[in-house]
N, C-alpha and C positions, 0 to 999 in steps of 0.2 A: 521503601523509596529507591526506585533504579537510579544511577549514577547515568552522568551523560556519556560514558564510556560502555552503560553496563549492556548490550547487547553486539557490540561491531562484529565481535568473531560469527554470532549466529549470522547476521547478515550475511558475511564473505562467505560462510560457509554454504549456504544456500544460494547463494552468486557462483559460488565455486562448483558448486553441485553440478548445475544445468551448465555451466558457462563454459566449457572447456573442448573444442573443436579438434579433433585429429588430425593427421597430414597435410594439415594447410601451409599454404605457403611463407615464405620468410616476410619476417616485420616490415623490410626495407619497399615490398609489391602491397601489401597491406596500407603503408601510409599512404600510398602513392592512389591508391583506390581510392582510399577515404578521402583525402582532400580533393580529388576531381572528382567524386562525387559530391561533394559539399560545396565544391563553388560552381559546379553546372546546376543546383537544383536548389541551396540554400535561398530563404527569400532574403534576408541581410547576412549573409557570409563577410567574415569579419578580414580584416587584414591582420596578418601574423606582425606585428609591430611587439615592441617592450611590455604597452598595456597587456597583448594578449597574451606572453608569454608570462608575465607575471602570475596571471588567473593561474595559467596552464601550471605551474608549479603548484599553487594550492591544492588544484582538484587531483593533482598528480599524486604528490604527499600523502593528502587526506584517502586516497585507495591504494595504497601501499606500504604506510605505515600508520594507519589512523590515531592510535594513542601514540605514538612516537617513540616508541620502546626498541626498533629492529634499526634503526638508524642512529650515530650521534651528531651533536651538533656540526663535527668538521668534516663528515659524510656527507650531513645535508648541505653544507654549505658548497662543496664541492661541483653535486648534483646544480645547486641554483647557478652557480658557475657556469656548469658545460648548458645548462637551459637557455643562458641569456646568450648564445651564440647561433640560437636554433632562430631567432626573430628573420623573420622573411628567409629561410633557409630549411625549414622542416624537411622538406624533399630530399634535399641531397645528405642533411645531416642526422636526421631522426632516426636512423635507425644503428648510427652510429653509437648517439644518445642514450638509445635505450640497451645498446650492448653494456658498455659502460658501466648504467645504472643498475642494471642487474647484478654486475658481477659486485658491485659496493653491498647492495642490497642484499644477494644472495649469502656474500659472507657476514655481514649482519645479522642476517636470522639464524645462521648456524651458531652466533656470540650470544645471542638472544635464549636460544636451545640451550646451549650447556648451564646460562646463568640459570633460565627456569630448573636445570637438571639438579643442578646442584643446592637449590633452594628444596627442592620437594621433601617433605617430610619433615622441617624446621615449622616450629610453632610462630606462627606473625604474631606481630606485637598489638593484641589489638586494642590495649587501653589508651593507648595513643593518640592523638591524631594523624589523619594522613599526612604523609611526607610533602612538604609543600612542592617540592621536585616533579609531584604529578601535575602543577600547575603550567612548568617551563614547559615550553618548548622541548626541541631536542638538545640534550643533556652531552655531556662530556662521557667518556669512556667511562672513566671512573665514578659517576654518578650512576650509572646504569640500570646496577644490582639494587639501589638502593631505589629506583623510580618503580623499576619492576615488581620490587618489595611492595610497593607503597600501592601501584595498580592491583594487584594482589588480594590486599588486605581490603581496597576499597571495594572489591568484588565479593568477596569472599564476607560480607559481612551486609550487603547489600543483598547478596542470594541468602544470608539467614535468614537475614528481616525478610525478606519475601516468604520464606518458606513457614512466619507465623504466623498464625491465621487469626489470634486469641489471645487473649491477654495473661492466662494461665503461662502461656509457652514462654513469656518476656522472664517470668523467674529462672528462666535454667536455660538461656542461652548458648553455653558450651558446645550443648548436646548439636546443637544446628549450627554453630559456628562448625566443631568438625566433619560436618557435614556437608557443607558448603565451600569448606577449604578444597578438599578431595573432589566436590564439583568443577571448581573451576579450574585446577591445576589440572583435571580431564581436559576441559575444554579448550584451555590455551593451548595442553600441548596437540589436541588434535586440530587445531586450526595451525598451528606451526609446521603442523606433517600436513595440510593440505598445502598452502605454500611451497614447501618444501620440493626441489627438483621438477618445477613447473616452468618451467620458462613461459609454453603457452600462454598461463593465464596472466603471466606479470605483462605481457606483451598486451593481453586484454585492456591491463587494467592502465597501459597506456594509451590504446587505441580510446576507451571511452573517454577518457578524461581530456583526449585531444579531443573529441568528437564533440562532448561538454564543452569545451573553454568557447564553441559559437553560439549554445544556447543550454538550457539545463535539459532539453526533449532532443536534441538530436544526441543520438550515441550506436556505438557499434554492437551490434548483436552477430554471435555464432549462428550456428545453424541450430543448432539443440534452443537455445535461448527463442531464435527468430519460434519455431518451433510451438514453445512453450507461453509466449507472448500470445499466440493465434488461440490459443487455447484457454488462455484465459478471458478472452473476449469469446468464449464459445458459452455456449447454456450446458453443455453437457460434458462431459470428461472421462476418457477410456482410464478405467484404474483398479489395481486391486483392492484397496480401498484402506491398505496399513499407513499408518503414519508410526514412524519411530525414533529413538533417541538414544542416545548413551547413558546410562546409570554411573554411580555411583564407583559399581566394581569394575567397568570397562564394559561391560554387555553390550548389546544391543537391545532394544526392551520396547515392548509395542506400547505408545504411548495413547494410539486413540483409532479408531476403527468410522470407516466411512458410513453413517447410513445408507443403507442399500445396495453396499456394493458383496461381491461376496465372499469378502473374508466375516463382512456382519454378519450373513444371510447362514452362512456354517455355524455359528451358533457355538464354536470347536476354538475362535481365537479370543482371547480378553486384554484388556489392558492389561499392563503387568507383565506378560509371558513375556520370557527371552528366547529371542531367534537365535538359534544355532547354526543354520542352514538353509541354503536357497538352491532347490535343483531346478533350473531353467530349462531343465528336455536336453540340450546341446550340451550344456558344463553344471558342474556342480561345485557350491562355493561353503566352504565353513566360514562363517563368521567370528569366528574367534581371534580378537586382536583386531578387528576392524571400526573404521570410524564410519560415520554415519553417511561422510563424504565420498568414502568408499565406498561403501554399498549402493547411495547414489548414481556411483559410477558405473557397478553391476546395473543396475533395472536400466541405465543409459545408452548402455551399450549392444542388450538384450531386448531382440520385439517379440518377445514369445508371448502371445494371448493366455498361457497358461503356465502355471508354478506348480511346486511343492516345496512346502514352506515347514523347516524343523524345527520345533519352537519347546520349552520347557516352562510349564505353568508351575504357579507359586507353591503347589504341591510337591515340585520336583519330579514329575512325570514329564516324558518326553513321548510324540506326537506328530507326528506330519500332517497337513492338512493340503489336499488340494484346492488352490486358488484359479480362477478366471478373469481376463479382464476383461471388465464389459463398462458401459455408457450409464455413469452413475450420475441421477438427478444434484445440482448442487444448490443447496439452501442458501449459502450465500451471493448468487449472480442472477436470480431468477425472481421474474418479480412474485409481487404477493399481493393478494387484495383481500378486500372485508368489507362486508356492511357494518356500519356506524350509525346504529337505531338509538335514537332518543330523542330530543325536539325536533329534528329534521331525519330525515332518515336520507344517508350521505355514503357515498361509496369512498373507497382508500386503497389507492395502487402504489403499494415502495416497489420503486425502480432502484436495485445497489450498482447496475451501472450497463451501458451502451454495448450488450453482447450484441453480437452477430454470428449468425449461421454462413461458415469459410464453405463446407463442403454442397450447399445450394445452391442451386443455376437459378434460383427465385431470391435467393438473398433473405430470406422471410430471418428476423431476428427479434429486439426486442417491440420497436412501432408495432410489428404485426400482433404481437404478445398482448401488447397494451390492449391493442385496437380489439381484440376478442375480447379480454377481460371487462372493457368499455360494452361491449356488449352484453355479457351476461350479467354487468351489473344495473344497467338500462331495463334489461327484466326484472331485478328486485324493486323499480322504479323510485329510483335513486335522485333527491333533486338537487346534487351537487355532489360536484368531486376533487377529491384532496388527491393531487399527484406530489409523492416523496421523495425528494430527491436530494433530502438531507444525504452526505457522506457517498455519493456518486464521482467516482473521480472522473466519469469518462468513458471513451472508450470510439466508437462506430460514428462517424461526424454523418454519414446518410443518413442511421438510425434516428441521430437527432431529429436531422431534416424530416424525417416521416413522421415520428412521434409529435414533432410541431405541427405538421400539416392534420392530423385526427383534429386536433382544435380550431383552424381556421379553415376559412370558404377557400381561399383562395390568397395568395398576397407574397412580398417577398418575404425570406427567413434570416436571411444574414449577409453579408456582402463579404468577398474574399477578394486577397491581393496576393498573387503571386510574383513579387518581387519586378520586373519590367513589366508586367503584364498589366493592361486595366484593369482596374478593380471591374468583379464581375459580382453580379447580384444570384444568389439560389434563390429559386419560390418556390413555393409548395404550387405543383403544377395539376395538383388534382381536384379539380374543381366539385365544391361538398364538401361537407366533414362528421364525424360517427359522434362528436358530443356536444352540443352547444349549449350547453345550462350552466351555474355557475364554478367556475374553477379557480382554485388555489392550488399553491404550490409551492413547498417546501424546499428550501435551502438552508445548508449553515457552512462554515469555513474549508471543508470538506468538498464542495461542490465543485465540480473544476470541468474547463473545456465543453465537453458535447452537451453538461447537465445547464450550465450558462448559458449555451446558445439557447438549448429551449426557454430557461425562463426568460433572458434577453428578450425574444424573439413576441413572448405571449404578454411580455409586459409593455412592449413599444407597441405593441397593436391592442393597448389594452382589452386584451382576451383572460388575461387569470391576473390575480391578485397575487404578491409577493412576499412570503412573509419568511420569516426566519432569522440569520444570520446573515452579514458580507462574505459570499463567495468567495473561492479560493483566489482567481484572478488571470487563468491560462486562457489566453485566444490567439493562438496557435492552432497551425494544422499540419498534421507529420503525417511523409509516407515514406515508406522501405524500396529502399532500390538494393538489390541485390550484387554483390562484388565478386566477380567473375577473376578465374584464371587468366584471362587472356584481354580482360576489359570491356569486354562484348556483350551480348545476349547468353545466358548460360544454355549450353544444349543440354544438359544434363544436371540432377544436384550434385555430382561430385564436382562440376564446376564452379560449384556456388563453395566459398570461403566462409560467408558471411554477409550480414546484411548489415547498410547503416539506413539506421531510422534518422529522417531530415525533416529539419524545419522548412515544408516548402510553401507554405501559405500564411498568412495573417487573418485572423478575422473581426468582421466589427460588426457591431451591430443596424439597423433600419434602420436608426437617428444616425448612424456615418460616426458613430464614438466607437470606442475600443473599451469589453473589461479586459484587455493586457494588463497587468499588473495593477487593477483598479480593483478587478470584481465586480459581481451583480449586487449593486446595494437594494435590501426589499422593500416591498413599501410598509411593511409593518414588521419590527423586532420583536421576537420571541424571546421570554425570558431567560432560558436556556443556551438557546442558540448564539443571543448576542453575546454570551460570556466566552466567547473561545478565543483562546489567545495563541492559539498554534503558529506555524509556518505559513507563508502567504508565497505567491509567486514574485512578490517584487520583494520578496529575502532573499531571491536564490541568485548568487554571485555573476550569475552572467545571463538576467533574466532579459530577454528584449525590453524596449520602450518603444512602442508605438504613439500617434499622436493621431487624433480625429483625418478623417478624408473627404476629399470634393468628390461630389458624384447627385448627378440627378437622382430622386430618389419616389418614387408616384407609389403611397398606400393610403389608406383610408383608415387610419386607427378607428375601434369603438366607442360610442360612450366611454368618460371614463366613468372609473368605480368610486365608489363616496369612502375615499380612503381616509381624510381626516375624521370624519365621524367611525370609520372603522378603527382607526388610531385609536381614539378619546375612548371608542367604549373596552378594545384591548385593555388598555392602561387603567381605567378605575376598576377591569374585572384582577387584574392581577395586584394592583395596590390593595382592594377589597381582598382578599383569598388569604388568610393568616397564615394557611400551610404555606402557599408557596414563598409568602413572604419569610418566612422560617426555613423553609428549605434554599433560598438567596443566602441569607445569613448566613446558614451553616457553610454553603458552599465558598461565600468570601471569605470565610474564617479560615476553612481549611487552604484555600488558596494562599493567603495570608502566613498561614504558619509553614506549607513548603515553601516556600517563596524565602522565608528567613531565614530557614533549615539550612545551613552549611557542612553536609556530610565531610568535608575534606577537613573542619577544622574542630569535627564533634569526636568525642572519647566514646569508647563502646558504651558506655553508662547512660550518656547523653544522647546518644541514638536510639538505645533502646527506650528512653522516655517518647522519646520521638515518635516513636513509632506506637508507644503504647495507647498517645493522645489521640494518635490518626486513629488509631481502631475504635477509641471510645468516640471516639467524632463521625466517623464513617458512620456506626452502628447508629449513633441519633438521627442522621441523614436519613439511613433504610427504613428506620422506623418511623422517620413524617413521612419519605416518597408512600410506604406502603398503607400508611393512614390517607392519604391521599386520592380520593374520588375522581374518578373521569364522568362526565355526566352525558355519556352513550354507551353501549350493551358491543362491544364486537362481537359479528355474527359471519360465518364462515358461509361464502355467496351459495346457494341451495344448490347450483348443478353443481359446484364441485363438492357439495358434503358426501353426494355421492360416492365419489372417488376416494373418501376421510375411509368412509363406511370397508372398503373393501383393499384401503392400502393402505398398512399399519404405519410404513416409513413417511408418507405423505401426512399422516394426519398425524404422525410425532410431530412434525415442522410444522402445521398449523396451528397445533398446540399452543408449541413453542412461540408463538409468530403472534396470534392473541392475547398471549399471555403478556406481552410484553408492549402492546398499545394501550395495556388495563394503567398501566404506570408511566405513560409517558405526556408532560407537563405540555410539552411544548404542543402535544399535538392537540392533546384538549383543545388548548386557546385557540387552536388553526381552525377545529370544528369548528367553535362557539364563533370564530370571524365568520366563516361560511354559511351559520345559520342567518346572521345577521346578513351577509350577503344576499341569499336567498331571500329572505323576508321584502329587501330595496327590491 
């Protein structure tokens, strides 16, 4: 069981990684961008008043000291002090502010460094419970050593239990206890040396958190960030294709290798080997004594299309390999489809989210994706189709707009407000559409922004049926304006500092409502999906609140669907079905028992029961999902089995990708609505 502390340093450090901008300009030309960018473009930019400065401290704190261990109470209190003088005054004094807070800060994390120094090698007390000190707040000086202790142990004993997999391991705990100590005392102290003589980034991690206190989607990106943002909305990705991490003894150590890029394709690198060396053509770098942060910073710095990479495999043989970076397909951004043959024969496109192709004067991205796939599964003569959009956060608001347009003749998609501006209506302008038979469409708490407008959009024109989970609840629309040296037009990117991503639209749906902070409620809950209890948009501290809008609005919604009889017959196939009804059980139980589970107040003896219950319980779990029938056949669409046939890394991922719709609950019942759909 992770602790709700238990991963911050990996986040920062992976913030830290990409986040960090060179020779830019001082903080004081930095706020002064950002907030005139924010209040020339934001659609509700906030007034800097007490309320918002209050936020702004929260989101401040929580990215600069997250568990609260590098600051004490009469540091923080100090900071909240000089904060409450910034109210309607950020411009002339914010940058004052953050001189200030740094230098508290930076001597903080140096207080923070020695106590972890001087702890290292002392045995925690782990029969104990955690120190309740983990609970306050920020602590007193003198409480410090003893919160750190207590974060520590909570870590260090949280990464054991994770690292057993088996109920044999819970007998001899020690062995993974010391083993987990030695992990995380890596890992603090290499997140304490990325912090460390940064001023850059602590300046970051003011700018966003200013940038947040007007909404949770507006924030400031670098240029590496801006960068790496664009590329994640991309289908494909330039990479060598290592992923790596720190061990144990300080190494660096290849933790997992890209299909198809070509450090897999050498056949020469494995998980396990530790890097020794990185010769990038121009320098060459030992890796010894470096964090993972660092070497980030090498490949960040470095556009060399090609490596040589010194690595020592578990034999103790050492090794160069040459590496390339090239345009490696990625499994997880890309869609995927399947014929679904059993009483209907149904086609199945998961969309994981709203890429778009940056470097095409056609734009062609995921819509166009779709829109093929819709085709070649119209040749397996498919009479209905399940679009996935379960766990989509997003992404291309156009994409949306085309991927809704495949479904309708003709009609509007969503209505946007641009803060003064009239609310303005998008239609799908292309008259025709590539599928009209029946469609469903999957959501669960996951789903956010671009994935809501489509179902939004196919549900108010009742075009597809909605089944799943309450969506996540973003309707928002953000663009990046770029922050110039001089405030201008950049003539060039070294004129470019940095970009802020703004909130400059609202959007609502055909019926003139808003899911801002609502969500896409479906018209049928899936057993599975209705169980999520995650983060929603209207948890996040400075989420907008939008309210319905006036506006003429001329569509022509479809028939509707005979959704209460699609209800009724959901609901007695799922109260009918023993498994699933056993596999509920199990999963409220085990909810039920983390839920009770108070790590902070359990003795090592009591955790490890703990934990021993969850594995006996998990294992009963696996063993009803996998007795658990689906009643259709996935079949990989024929023009691409083709492609299975003659590309090893392709047909791993469909493999993979079938294998994993033989067991899942919720989508069965999507078929079985769809056939019954089909049938009406």
């Amino acid at each position: 069981m992770k602790s709700k502390f238990g991963l911050f340093f990996i986040f920062l450090l992976i913030f830290a990684q990409d986040g960090i901008s060179q020779g830019s300009p001082k903080v004081d030309v930095k706020i002064i961008r950002v907030l005139d960018a924010i209040y020339d473009h934001h659609v509700q930019p906030r007034q800097i008043d007490a309320v918002f400065v209050e936020d702004f401290q929260e989101l401040f704190f929580e990215a600069i000291d997250p568990i609260e261990i590098i600051l004490t109470e009469e540091e923080a209190g100090i900071i909240r002090g000089m904060s409450d003088q910034l109210a309607g005054n950020f411009r002339l004094e914010g940058a004052a502010f953050v001189d200030s807070t740094y230098n508290l800060w930076s001597n903080g994390l140096e207080r923070a460094k020695r106590i972890l120094s001087k702890s290292r090698g002392q045995k925690l007390k782990m029969n104990a419970p955690v120190d309740s000190l983990l609970f306050q707040s920020f602590v007193s000086e003198s409480q410090l050593e003893e919160k750190i202790a207590a974060y520590l142990k909570l870590q260090t004993v949280s990464e054991a239990m994770e690292a057993m997999t088996d109920v044999e391991s819970y007998s001899e705990p020690q062995s993974f206890l010391d083993s987990a100590q030695i992990n995380v005392y890596t890992e603090i102290d290499d997140y304490f040396k990325v912090l460390s003589n940064d001023r850059e980034l602590f300046d970051e991690f003011f700018l966003n958190a200013l940038a947040n206190t007007f909404d949770p989607h507006t924030g400031y990106f670098n240029n590496a960030e801006y960068e790496d943002f664009k590329e994640e909305l991309s289908s494909e990705r330039e990479l060598f294709g290592i992923a790596y991490k720190k061990n144990g003894k300080g190494e660096i150590e290849i933790s997992s290798l890209m299909p198809g890029s070509s450090a897999w394709l050498s056949g020469e690198i494995h998980v396990g080997d530790i890097v020794l060396e990185i010769d990038f053509g121009s320098e060459k770098h030992a890796l010894n004594g470096k964090t993972p942060y660092e070497l980030g910073k090498l490949f960040e710095s470095n556009d060399s299309k090609e490596i040589t990479i010194k690595v020592k495999t578990a034999e103790g043989k050492e090794k160069k390999i040459q590496l390339f970076k090239t345009k490696v397909y990625s499994d997880g951004d890309n869609i995927k489809s399947a014929v679904l043959r059993g009483k209907k024969t149904v086609g199945y496109i998961s969309l994981p989210d709203f890429y778009t192709n940056w470097e095409s004067e056609q734009g062609l991205g995921c819509a166009n994706d779709v829109a093929k796939a819709i085709v070649k599964l119209k040749k397996e003569s498919v009479e209905g189709i399940i679009l996935d959009l379960r766990n989509n956060g997003g992404g291309s608001l156009k994409e949306a707009v085309d991927l809704a347009g495949i479904f309708l003749n003709y009609g509007p998609i969503l209505v946007t407000n641009e803060g003064g501006e009239k609310p303005y209506t998008i239609k799908d302008m292309n008259r025709g559409l590539i599928f009209s038979g029946p469609l469903v469409i999957m959501i669960n708490g996951y789903s956010a922004s671009a994935s809501e407008v489509v179902a939004a959009a196919l549900q108010d024109h009742n075009r597809a049926v909605i089944v799943g989970g309450k969506s996540y609840g973003k309707a928002t629309g953000q663009s990046f304006i770029p922050l110039t040296t001089d405030g201008g037009s950049p003539m060039s990117e070294d004129a470019v500092f940095g970009q802020i991503k703004i909130t400059n639209a609202t959007l609502y749906r055909i019926n003139l409502e808003t899911n801002q902070a609502r969500g896409v409620t479906p018209d049928i809950y899936l057993p599975i999906s209705r169980r999520y209890e995650g983060n929603y948009e209207a948890q996040e501290l400075t989420s907008l609140r939008l309210d319905s809008i006036s506006k003429k609005m001329y569509y022509t919604p479809l028939g509707a669907s005979p959704i209460p009889a699609l209800t009724a017959q959901s609901e007695l196939r799922i109260n009918g079905d023993s498994i699933i009804i056993q596999i509920l059980k199990s999963q409220d139980l085990i909810n039920q028992k983390t839920e009770a589970f108070d790590p902070y107040s359990a003795t090592l003896g009591e955790w490890v029961e703990f934990e021993k219950e969850m594995v006996d319980l998990n294992r009963q779990q696996d063993e009803l999902i996998a007795n658990y029938s689906v009643s259709f056949q996935p079949k990989p669409l024929q023009f691409d089995q083709e492609l299975y046939d003659v590309d090893e890394v392709l047909k791993k991922y469909n493999d993979r990708f079938l294998e994993r719709l033989q067991n899942d609950i919720d989508l069965n019942e999507t078929y079985e609505i769809l056939n019954q759909l089909i049938e009406n």
